[in-house]
N, C-alpha and C positions, 0 to 999 in steps of 0.2 A: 112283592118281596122276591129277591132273586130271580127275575123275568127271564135274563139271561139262561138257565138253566132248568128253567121249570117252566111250562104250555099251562096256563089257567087251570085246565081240566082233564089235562094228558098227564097219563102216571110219567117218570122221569124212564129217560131213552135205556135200552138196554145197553148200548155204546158208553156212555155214561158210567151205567152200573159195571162192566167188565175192568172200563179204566180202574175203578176207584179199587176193583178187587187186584188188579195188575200192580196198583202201583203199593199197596202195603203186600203183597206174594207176589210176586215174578213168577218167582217156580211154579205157581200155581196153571200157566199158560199152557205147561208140560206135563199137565196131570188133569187132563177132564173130568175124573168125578169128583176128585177132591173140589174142582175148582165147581161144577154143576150145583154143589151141596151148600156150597158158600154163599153163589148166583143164587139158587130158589131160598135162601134162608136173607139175603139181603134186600131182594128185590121189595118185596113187602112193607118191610120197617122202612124203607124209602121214600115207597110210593105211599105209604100212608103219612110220612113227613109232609111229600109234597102237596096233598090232598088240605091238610090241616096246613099251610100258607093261608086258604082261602078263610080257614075260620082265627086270625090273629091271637082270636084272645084263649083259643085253646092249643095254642101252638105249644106252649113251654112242657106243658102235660104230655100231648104226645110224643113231643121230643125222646121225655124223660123214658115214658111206656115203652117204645118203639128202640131205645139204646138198651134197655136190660133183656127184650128181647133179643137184640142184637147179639150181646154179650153171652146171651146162654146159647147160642147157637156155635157161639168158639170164639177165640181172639183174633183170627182175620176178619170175619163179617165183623165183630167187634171195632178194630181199627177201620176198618170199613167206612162203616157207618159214620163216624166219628168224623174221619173225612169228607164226608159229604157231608154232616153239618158245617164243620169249619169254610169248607169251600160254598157253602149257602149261604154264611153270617158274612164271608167275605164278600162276594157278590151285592150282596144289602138289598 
């Protein structure tokens, strides 16, 4: 699932994680801690998305855990996240 964007056993690229925070905050580019707090609070819920591809049938669970974590971390990591789902479902 999603091979394109995800290494079997590699957490997802930090290049990866910047975009997806770039492209829901721009401004975020111009503001390194604001933008650090977002990066160490996204990076996680990610890489444990991507981790849970390998187990299918626990996939929807973490999804679900790993987005309300996202969401209490603030509404960028929030959209964040969100985006990388979308862009993982698209991928297929």
């Amino acid at each position: 699932m999603a091979s394109s964007i995800l290494a079997p056993s590699a957490p997802v690229s930090k290049t990866i994680i910047e975009d997806l925070i770039f492209q829901v905050d721009a401004a975020l580019e111009m503001q390194p801690r604001a933008f650090s707090r977002v990066f160490n609070a996204l990076c996680p819920t990610i890489n444990e998305v991507a981790h849970a591809c390998q187990r299918p049938s626990m996939l929807n669970d973490v999804i679900s855990e790993q987005r309300r974590q996202a969401n209490t971390a603030g509404t960028t990591c929030g959209q964040a996240f969100d985006l990388f789902i979308e862009n993982m479902n698209a991928a297929g």
